[in-house]
C-alpha angles and dihedrals in degrees: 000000000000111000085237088056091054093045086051094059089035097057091036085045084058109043092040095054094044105031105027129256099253104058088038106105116202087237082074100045087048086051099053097037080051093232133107123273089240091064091057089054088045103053088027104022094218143359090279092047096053083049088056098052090058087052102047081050083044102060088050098048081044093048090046089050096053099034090095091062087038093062103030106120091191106088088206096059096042088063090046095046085043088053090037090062106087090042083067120056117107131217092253098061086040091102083040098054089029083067094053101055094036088060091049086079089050096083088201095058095034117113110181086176084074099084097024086104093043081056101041088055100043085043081056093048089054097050088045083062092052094244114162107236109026098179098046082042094050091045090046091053094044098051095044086050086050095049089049087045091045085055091049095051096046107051096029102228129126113269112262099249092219084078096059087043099052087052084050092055098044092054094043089232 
C-alpha cells in the first residue's frame, strides 16, 4: 500500500470515528491525509468505498485481537482474557475501536456475527465452570465489558482498574 494510500484510511479513520461518517466530506479527509480529493475517488471510488476499505481492515485487526480467546483451550482463562479486553486498548487504537462501535448504530454497516465467536467461546467457557446458565452468563458479561469500553471510548481516559479486578474477582478468574 502507497503511503498516500495509508495516509488516506488513517485520516478517514480519524475524522470518521470523531466526527461520523456521514458529515465527514471527503475535502476534509483529502486535507488531513495532505493529498487532493481526486486521489480518494481514484484508489475508493467514493466515501462509502473508502469506508469500506477501513472495514474490510477492520474485521482482520478484530479477528487478530480475539483470536487468543478464540483458541484458549482453559475455560478459566477465556472468561479472564474476555473481561481483560477493554483494560487493554491503547490510545492509539481508540479512533480505531471508537469506529466500531459508532457503526454498530448504522444498521447497513452492523455485523453482529462479528463477535458471535467471541460469545460461543466464552458461552463454552461458562458451561465448562458449571454456571447455570452459560449463554445468559456470556451476553451479561459482554454487555457489561461493552458499557466499561463505551466509556472508554467516549471520554478518552484510561479504564479505572478497580473495575477488571472486581470481574476478576466475581468470576473468581
Amino acid at each position: 500500500m502507497t503511503d498516500k494510500k495509508e495516509n488516506i484510511l488513517l485520516a478517514a479513520l480519524e475524522l470518521f470515528a470523531n466526527e461520523g461518517f456521514n458529515t465527514t466530506p471527503t475535502s476534509k479527509i483529502a486535507k488531513k491525509a495532505g493529498v487532493s480529493e481526486g486521489l480518494i475517488f481514484r484508489h475508493f471510488e467514493n466515501k462509502k468505498g473508502l469506508l469500506k476499505a477501513i472495514m474490510a481492515d477492520a474485521e482482520a485487526r478484530i479477528r487478530e485481537f480475539y483470536s487468543p480467546i478464540i483458541f484458549e483451550e482453559d475455560p478459566k482463562r477465556v472468561i479472564r482474557r474476555m473481561i481483560e479486553l477493554p483494560f487493554e486498548i491503547s490510545h492509539e487504537g481508540l479512533d480505531f475501536w471508537k469506529l466500531q462501535f459508532k457503526l454498530k448504530w448504522e444498521a447497513e454497516y452492523n455485523n453482529p456475527e462479528k463477535i458471535k465467536p467471541l460469545l460461543d467461546k466464552l458461552t463454552w467457557a461458562f458451561e465448562k465452570r458449571g454456571y447455570e446458565s452459560p449463554e445468559q452468563e456470556a451476553e451479561m458479561l459482554n454487555q457489561i465489558l461493552e458499557i466499561l469500553s463505551i466509556s472508554l471510548l467516549r471520554d478518552g481516559k484510561v479504564l479505572d482498574p478497580s473495575y477488571r479486578d472486581f470481574l476478576l474477582k466475581k468470576y473468581k478468574v
